[in-house]
LUMMIRO-219853 format. One line per 5 residues: number of its first residue (from 1); their letters; for each residue x, y, z of C-alpha. Coordinates in nm, 4 decimals, always signed. Example, Ala and Ser with C-alpha at 12.3 -4.5 7.8 and 13.67 -1.06 7.14 Angstrom:
// LUMMIRO-219853
1	as	+1.2300/-0.4500/+0.7800 | +1.3670/-0.1060/+0.7140
***
This chain:
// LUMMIRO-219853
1	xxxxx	+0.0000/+0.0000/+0.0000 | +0.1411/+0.3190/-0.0940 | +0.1862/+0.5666/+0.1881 | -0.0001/+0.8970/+0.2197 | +0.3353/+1.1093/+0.2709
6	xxxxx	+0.4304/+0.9642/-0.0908 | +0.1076/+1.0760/-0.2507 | +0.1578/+1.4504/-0.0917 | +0.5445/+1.4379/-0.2368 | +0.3858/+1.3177/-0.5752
11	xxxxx	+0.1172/+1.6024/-0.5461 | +0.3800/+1.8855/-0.4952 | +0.6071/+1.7395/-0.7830 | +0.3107/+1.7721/-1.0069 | +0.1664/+2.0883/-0.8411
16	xxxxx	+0.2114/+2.3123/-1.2005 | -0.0161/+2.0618/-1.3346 | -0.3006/+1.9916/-1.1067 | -0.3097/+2.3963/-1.0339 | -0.3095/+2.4703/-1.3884
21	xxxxx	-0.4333/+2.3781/-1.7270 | -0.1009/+2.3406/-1.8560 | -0.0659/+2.0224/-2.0935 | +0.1516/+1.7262/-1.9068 | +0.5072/+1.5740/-2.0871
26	xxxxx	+0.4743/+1.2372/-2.2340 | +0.6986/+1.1560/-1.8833 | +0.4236/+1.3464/-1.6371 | +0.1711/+1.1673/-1.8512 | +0.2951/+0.8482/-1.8150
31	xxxxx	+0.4173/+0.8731/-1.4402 | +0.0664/+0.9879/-1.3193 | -0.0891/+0.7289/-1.4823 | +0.0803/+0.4595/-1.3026 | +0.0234/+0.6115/-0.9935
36	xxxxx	-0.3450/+0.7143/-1.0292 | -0.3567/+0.3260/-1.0962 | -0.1838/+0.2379/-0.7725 | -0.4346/+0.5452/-0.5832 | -0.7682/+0.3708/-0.6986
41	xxxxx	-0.5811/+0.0240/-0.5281 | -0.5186/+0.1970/-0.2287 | -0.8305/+0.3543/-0.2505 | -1.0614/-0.0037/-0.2656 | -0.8764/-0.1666/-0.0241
46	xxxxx	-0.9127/+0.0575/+0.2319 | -1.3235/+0.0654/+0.1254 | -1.3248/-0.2949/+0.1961 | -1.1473/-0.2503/+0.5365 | -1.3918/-0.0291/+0.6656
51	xxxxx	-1.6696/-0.1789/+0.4869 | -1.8356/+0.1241/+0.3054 | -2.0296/+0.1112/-0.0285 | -2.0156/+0.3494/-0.2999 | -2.2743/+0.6044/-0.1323
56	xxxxx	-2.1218/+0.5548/+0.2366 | -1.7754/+0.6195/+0.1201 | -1.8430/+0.9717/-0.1067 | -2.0517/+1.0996/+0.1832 | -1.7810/+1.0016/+0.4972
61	xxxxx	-1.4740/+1.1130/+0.2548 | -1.6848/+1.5156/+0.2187 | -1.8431/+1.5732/+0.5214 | -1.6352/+1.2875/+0.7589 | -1.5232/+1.3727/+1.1753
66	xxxxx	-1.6302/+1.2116/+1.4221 | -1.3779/+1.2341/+1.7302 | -1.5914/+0.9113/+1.8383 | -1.3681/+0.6791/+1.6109 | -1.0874/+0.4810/+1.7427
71	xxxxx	-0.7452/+0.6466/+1.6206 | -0.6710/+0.3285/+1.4199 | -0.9890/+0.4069/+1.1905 | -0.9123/+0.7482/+1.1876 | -0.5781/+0.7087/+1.0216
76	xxxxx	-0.7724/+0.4630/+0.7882 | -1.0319/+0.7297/+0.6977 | -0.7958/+1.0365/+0.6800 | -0.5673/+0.7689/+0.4108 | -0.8840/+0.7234/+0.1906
81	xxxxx	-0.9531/+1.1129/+0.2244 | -0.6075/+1.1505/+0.1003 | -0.6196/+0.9170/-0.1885 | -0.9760/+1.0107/-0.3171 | -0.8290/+1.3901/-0.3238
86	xxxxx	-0.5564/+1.2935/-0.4799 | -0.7514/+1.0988/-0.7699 | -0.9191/+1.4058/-0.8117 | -0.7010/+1.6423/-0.8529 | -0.4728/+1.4583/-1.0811
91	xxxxx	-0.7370/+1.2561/-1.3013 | -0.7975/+1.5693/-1.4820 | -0.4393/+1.6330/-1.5754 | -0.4546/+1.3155/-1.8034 | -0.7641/+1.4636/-1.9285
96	xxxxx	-0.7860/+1.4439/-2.3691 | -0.8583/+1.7903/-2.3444 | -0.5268/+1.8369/-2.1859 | -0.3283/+1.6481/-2.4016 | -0.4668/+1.7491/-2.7312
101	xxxxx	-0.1876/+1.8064/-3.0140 | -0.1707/+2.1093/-3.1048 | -0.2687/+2.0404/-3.5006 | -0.5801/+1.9131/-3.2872 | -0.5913/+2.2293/-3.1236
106	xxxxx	-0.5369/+2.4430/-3.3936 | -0.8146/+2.2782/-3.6396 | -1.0701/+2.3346/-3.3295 | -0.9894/+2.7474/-3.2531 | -1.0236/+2.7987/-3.6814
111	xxxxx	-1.3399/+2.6462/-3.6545 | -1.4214/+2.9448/-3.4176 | -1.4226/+3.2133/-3.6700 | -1.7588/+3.4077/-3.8122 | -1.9578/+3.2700/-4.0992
116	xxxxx	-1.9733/+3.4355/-4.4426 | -2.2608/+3.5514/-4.4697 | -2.2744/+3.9250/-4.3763 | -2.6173/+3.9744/-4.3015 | -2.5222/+3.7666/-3.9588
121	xxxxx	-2.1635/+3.8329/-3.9591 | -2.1647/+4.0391/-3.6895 | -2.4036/+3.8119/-3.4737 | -2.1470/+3.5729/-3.4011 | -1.8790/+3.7352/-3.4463
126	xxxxx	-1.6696/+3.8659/-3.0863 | -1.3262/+3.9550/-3.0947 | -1.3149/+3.9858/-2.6886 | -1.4128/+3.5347/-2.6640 | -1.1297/+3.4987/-2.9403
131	xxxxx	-0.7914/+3.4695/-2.9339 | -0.7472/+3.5982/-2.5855 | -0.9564/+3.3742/-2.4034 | -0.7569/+3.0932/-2.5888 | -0.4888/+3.1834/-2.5106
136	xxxxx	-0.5651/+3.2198/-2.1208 | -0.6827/+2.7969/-2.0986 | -0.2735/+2.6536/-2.1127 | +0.0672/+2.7479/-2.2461 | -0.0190/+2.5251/-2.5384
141	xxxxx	-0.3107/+2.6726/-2.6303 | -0.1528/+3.0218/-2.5656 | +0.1240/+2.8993/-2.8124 | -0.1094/+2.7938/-3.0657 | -0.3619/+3.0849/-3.0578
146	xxxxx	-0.0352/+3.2991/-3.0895 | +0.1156/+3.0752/-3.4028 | -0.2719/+3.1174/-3.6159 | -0.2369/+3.4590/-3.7957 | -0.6210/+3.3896/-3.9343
151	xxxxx	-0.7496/+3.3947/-3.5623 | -0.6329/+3.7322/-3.5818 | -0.7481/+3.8390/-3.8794 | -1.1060/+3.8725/-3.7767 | -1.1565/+4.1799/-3.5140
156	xxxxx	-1.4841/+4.4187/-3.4207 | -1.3689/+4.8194/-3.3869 | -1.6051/+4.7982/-3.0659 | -1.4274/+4.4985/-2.9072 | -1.0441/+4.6223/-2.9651
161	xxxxx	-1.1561/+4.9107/-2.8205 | -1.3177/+4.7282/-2.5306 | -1.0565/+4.4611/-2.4934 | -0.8047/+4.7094/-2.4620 | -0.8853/+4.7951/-2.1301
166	xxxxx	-0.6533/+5.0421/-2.0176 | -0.4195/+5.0025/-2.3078 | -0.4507/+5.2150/-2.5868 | -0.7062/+5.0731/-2.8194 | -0.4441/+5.2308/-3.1092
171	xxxxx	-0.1745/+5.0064/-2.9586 | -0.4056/+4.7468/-2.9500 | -0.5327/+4.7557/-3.2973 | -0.1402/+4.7023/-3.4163 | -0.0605/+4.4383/-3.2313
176	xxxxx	-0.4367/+4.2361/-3.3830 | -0.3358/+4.3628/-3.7091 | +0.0761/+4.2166/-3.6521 | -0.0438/+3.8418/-3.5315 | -0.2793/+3.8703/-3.8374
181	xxxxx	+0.0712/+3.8457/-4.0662 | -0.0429/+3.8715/-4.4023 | -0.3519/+3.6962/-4.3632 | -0.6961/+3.8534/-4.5361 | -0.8704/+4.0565/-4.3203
186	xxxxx	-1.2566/+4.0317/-4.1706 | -1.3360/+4.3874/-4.0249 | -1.6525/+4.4795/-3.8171 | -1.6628/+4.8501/-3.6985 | -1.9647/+5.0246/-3.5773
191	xxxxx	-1.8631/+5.3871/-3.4005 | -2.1391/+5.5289/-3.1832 | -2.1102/+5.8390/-2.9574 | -1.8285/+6.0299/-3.0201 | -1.6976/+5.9418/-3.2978
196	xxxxx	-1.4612/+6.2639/-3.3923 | -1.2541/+6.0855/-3.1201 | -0.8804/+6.1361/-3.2478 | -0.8511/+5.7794/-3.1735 | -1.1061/+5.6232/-3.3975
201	xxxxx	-0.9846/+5.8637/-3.6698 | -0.6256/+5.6774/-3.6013 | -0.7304/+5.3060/-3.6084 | -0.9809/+5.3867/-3.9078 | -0.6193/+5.5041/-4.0578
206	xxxxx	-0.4683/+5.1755/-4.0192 | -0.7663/+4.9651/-4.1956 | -0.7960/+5.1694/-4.4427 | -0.3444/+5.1492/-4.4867 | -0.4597/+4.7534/-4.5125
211	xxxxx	-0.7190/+4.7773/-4.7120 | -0.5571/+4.5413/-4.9440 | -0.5876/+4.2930/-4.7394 | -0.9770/+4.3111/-4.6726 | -1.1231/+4.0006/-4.7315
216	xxxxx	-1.4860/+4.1211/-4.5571 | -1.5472/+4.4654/-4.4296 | -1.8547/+4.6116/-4.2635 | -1.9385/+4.9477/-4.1032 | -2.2658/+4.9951/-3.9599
221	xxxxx	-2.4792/+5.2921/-3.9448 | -2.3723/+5.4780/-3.6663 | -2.5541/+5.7723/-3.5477 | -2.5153/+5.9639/-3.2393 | -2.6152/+6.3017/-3.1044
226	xxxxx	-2.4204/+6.6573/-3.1437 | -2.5342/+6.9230/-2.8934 | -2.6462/+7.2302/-3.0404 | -2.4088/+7.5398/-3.0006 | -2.4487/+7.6943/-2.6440
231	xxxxx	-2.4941/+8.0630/-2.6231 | -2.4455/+8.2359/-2.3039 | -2.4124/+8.0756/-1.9504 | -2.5453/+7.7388/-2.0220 | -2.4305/+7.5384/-1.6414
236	xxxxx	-2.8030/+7.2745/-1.7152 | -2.5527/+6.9984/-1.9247 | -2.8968/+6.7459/-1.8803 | -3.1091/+6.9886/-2.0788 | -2.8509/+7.0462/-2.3615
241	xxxxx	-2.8015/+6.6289/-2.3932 | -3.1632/+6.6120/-2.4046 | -3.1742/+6.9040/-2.6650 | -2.8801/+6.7218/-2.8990 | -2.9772/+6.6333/-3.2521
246	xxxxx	-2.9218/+6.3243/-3.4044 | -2.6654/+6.3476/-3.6623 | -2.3774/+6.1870/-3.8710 | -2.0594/+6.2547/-3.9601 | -1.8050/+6.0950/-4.1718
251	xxxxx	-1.5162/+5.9207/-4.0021 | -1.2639/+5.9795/-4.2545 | -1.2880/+6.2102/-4.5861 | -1.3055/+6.0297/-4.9235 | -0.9885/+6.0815/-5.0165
256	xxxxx	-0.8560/+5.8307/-4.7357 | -1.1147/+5.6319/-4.7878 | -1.0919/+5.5400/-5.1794 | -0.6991/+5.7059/-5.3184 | -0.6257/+6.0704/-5.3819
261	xxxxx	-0.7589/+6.0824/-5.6832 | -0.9147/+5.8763/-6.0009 | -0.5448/+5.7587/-6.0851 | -0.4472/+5.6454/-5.7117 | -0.7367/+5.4229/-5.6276
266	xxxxx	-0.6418/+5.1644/-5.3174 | -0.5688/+4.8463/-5.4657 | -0.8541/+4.5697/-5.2901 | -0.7775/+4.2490/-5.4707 | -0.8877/+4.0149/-5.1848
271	xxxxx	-1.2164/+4.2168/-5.0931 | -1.5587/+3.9723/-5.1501 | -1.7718/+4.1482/-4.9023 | -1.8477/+4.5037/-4.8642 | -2.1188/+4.6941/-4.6465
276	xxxxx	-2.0633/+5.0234/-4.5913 | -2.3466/+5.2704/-4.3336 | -2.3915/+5.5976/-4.3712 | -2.0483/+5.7401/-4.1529 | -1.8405/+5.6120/-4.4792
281	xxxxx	-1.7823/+5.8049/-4.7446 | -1.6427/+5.6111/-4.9619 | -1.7118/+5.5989/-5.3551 | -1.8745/+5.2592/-5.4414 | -1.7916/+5.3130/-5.8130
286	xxxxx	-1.4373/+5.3034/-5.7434 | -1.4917/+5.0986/-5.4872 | -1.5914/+4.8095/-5.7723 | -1.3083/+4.9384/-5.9676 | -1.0527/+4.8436/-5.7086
291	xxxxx	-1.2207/+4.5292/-5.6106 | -1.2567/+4.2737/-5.9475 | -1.3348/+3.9932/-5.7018 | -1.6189/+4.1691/-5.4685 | -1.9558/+3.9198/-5.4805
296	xxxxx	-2.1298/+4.0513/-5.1890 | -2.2134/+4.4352/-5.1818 | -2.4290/+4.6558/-4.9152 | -2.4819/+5.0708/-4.9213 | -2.6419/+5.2597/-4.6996
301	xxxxx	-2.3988/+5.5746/-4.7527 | -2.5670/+5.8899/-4.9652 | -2.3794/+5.9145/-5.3048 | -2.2748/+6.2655/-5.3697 | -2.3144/+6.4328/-5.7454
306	xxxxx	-1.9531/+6.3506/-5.7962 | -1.9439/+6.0486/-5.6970 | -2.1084/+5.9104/-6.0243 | -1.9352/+5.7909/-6.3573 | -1.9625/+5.9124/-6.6941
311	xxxxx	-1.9825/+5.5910/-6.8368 | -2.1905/+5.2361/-6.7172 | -1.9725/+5.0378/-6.4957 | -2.0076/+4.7058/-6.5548 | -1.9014/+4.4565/-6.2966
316	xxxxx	-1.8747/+4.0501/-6.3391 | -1.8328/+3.9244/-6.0162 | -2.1109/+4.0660/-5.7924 | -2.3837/+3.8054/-5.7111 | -2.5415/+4.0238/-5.3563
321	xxxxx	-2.6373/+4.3656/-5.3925 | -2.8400/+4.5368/-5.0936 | -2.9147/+4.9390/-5.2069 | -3.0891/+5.1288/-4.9691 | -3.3336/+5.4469/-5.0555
326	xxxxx	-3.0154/+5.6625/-4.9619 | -2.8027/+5.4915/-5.2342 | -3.0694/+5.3863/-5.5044 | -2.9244/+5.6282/-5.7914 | -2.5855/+5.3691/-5.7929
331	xxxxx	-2.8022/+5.1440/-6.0341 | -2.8380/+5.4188/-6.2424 | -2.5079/+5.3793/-6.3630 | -2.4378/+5.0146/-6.3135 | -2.4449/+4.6774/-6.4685
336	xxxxx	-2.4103/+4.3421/-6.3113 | -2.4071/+4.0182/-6.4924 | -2.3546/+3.7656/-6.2952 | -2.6164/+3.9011/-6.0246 | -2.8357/+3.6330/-5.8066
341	xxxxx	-2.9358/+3.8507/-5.5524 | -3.0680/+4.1885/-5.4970 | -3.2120/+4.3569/-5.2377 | -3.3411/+4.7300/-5.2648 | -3.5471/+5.0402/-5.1269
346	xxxxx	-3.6535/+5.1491/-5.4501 | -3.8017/+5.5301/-5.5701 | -3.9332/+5.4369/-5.9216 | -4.0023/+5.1825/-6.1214 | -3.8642/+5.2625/-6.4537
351	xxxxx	-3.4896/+5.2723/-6.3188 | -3.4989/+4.9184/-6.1384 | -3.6500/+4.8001/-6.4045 | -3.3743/+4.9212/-6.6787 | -3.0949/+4.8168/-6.3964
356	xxxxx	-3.2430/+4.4807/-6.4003 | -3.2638/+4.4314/-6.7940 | -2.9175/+4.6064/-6.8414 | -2.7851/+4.3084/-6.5700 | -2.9680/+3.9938/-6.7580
361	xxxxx	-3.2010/+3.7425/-6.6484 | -2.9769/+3.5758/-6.4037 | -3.1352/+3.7216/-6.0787 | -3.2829/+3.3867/-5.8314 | -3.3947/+3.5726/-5.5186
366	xxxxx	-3.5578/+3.9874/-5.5033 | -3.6104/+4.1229/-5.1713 | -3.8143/+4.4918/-5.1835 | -3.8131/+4.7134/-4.9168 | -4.1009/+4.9144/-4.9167
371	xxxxx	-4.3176/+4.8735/-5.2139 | -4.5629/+5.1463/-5.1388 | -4.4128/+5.4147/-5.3821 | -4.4379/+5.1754/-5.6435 | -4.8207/+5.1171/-5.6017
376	xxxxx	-4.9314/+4.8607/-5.7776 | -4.6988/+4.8687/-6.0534 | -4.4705/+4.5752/-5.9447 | -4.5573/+4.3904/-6.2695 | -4.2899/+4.5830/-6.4607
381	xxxxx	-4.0055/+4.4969/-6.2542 | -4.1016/+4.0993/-6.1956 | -4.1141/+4.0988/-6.5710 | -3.7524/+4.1409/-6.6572 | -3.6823/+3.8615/-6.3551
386	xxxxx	-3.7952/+3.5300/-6.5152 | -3.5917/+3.3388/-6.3687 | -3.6590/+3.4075/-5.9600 | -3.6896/+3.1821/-5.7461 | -3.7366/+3.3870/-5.4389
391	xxxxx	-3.9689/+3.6788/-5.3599 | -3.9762/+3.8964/-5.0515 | -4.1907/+4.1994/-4.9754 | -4.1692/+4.3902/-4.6984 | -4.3352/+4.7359/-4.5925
396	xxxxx	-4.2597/+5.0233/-4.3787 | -4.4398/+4.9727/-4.1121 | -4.4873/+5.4329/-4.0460 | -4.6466/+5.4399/-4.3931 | -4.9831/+5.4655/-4.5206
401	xxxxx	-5.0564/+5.4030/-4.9161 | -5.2653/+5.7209/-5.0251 | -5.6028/+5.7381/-5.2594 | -5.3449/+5.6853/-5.5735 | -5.1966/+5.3381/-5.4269
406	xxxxx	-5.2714/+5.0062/-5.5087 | -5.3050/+4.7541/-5.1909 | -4.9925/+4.5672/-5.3134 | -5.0239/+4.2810/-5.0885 | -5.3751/+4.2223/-5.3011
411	xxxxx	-5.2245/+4.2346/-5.6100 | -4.9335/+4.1038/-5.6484 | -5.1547/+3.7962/-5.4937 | -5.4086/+3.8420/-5.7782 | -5.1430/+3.9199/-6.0443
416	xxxxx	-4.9210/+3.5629/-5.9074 | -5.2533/+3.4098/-6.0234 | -5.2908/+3.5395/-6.3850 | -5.2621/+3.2217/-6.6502 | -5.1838/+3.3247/-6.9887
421	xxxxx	-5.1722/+3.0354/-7.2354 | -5.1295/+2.7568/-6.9655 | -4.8697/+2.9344/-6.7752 | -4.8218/+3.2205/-6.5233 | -4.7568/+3.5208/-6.6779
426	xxxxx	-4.5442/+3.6743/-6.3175 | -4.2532/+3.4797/-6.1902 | -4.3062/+3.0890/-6.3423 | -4.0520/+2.9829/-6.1877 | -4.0853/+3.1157/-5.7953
431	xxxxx	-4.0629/+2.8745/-5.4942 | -4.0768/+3.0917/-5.1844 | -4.2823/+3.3953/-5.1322 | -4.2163/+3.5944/-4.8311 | -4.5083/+3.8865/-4.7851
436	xxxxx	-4.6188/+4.1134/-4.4360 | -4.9603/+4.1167/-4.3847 | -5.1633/+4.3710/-4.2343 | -5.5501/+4.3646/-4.0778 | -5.6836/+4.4180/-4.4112
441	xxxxx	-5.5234/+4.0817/-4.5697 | -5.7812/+3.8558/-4.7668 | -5.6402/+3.5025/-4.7156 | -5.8877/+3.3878/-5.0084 | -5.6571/+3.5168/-5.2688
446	xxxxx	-5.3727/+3.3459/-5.0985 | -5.5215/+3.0524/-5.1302 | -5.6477/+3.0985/-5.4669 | -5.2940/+3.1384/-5.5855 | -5.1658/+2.8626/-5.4446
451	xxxxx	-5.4011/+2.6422/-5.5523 | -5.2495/+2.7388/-5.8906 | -4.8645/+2.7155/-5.8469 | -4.8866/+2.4785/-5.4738 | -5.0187/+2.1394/-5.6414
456	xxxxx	-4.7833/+1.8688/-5.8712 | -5.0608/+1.8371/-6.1242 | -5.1591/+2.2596/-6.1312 | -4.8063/+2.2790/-6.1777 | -4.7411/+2.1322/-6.4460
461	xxxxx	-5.0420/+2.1617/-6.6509 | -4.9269/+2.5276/-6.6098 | -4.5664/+2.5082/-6.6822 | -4.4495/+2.6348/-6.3593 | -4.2167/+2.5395/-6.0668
466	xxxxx	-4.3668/+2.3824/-5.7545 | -4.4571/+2.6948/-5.4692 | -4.2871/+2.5118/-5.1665 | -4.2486/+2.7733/-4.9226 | -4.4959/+3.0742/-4.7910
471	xxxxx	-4.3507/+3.3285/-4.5335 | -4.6441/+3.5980/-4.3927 | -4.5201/+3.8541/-4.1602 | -4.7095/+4.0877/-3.9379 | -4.6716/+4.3589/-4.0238
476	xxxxx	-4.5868/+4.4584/-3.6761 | -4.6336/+4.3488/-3.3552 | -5.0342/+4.5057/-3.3187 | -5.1087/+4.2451/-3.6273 | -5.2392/+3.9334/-3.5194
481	xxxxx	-5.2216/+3.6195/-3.7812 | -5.5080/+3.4191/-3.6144 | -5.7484/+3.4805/-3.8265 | -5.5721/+3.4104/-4.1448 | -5.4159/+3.1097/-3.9624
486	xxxxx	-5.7597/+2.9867/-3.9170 | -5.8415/+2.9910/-4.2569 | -5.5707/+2.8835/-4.4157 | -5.6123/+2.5638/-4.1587 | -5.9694/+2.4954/-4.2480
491	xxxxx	-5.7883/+2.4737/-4.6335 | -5.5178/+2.2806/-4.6051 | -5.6793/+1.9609/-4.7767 | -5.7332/+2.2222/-5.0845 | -5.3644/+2.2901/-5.0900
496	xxxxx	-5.1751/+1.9381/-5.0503 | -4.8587/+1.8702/-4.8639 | -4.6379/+2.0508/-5.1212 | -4.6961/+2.3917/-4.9646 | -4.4920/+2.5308/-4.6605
501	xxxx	-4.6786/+2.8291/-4.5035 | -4.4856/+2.9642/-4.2390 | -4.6226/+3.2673/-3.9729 | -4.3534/+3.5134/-3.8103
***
């Protein structure tokens, strides 16, 4: 039986182990092993000595004294104290956790980093749970979270800043952007408050000096308030807060932003993902200029008068383009041919509609923000989209169509149900259909039109694809579905099992 002084002068050998989460050697490894082995021997034989089960023993060996016991079973129950402590503080250091190589290691933290899509990029995407919390778990970890330049090559503006503590966030930002080596970079900034800070204006510097290394980059609207001009004594600072405007300002003028000038644009070869909020001013058209490889594209920035090209633009790589209302005249002078996606708060009619013949038939999925100013004159632009495969509608939820508006949600329900010769004459080839309802919504026309595009045999006696999926929105929060749940529920034998209908 091993003693209980060697198991103490094991424990304080081995101390850097069982008080850390430092990996063991191969040695440590082996040579706790063999005496965790021995510990659980020791351990059962003195069990059977002072005949305790499983339940008997865990409860004596936490809460056990009793100065009742004679001092030969004392010395027996402080020896199985000893030993079951010592099995538990040194079972973990064998752990596989512990002992993980570090290619192991290394294929887990890279698994870690943000998806590509941008629309939830920034959802899971923390700088602070990163790289330094892996490197605070062990010196191998440490090691290995120091050695992966792409674990650094992901950061939020927000986070250095907040991660910095009471370091610099400047200093900061170099030392993320030297452990990120030469690998692309994935940027999320978002600057609220203050943001003529000379600080932010420093680090926005040294992005922007990388630029040609952005892989993704997105900066969020960012608005914040600017006190109005004080005149006289003004000692009431709550009252001027509470009097402060919303407003914006640009971070950094253009000229840092996109080159000096028309001949010095910033070189962005690796860029695929762009979104850019209002605080940017940045020129998109030389933004596409500079980036030949960009698929995914997002304004909300205003476009200036001089901003715009004499000539189209035409760009070959861009699948994703979100416009919104403040950016809608940069399809005026665009063309996209490889685009899938699109995504827009549109003013007129006439101008998506030439963007979207100018860019081909290759658009699959058309989200609209805001149809109202169109009125009911959506037939135009789902014309020159045969191929789509998604539609998505969506309204603003302050805004009330006039006399001289159409209900959209009406008809582009009545128009998805026009048959021309055997086949729809909007959109044959839609699957999923995402609409917000209001009060006013007359589920019978639903249900009319997907009795036409919902059902195998409808389908194609019509010449259309299969309707599979049906998203309706409230229109906000006051708007209750029941009622058009109800009814579609008393219908469902009408419609099949082909149809998806979906309430958010």
């Amino acid at each position: 039986m091993i003693t209980p002084s060697k198991f103490y002068k094991f424990s304080q050998t081995y101390l850097h182990l069982t008080t850390s989460n430092y990996s063991p050697l191969d040695c440590e490894s082996e040579a706790i092993e063999h005496l965790l082995g021995e510990a659980q021997t020791t351990m059962e034989d003195l069990r059977h000595q002072l005949a305790l089960d499983d339940d008997e023993m865990e409860r004596l060996i936490i809460a056990w004294h009793d100065d009742d016991y004679s001092q030969a079973t004392e010395e027996k129950y402080s020896a199985l104290r000893e030993v079951y402590n010592f099995i538990k503080h040194h079972r973990p250091v064998l752990a596989a956790v512990r002992r993980l190589p570090s290619e192991i290691i290394g294929e887990i933290l890279l698994h870690t980093l943000s998806w590509d899509d941008w629309m939830f990029y920034h959802r899971v995407h923390n700088t602070r749970l990163g790289p330094w919390s892996y490197s605070r778990v062990s010196r191998l970890w440490r090691t290995v979270a120091l050695s992966l330049s792409q674990l650094w090559s992901e950061f939020s503006f927000n986070d250095i800043d907040a991660a910095a503590c009471c370091e610099p966030p400047v200093s900061m930002l170099k030392l993320w952007l030297d452990q990120s080596g030469d690998a692309p970079l994935r940027i999320y900034g978002e600057v609220g408050g203050d943001a003529t800070v000379p600080r932010y204006e420093i680090m926005a510097r040294l992005i922007v000096s990388q630029c040609h290394r952005w892989e993704i980059f997105i900066w969020e609207e960012a608005p914040y308030k600017r006190a109005p001009a004080a005149t006289g004594d003004v000692r009431d600072t709550e009252t001027v807060e509470k009097t402060a405007a919303p407003c914006r300002q640009e971070l950094l003028s253009e000229e840092i932003w996109d080159g000096a000038d028309a001949e010095h644009v910033l070189d962005r070869p690796q860029l695929r993902q762009f979104h850019a909020g209002g605080t940017v001013k940045s020129n998109p058209f030389r933004l596409l200029q500079s980036a030949p490889n960009l698929t995914t594209l997002s304004l909300g920035l205003d476009i200036p008068s001089h901003f715009l090209p004499t000539t189209l633009i035409v760009h070959t790589r861009l699948r994703l383009l979100d416009v919104a209302w403040s950016a809608s005249k940069f399809i005026d002078h665009l063309t996209l041919t490889q685009l899938e996606k699109f995504a827009i708060t549109p003013l007129t009619v006439s101008k998506v509609v030439a963007f979207l013949r100018r860019s081909g038939s290759t658009l699959e999925e058309l989200y609209i923000r805001d149809p109202v100013p169109l009125g009911g004159h959506l037939s135009p632009i789902l014309n020159t989209v045969p191929r789509l495969k998604n539609l998505s509608l969506e309204w603003v939820s302050d805004i009330v169509p006039g006399a001289g508006y159409a209900d959209n949600r009406v008809s582009i329900l009545d128009k998805l149900s026009v048959v021309k010769e055997g086949q729809p004459v909007l959109l044959p080839s839609l699957q999923s259909l995402s609409i917000e309802i209001d009060e006013s919504f007359q589920p019978q026309r639903l249900l009319r039109m997907l009795k036409l595009r919902s059902g195998p045999s409808r389908c194609g006696k019509n010449n259309c694809q299969l309707l599979k999926n049906v998203e309706l929105k409230g229109k906000n929060e006051e708007v209750s579905l029941a009622r058009v749940k109800s009814y579609v529920s008393a219908h469902e034998k009408d419609l099949g099992s082909w149809v998806q209908i979906s309430f958010l």
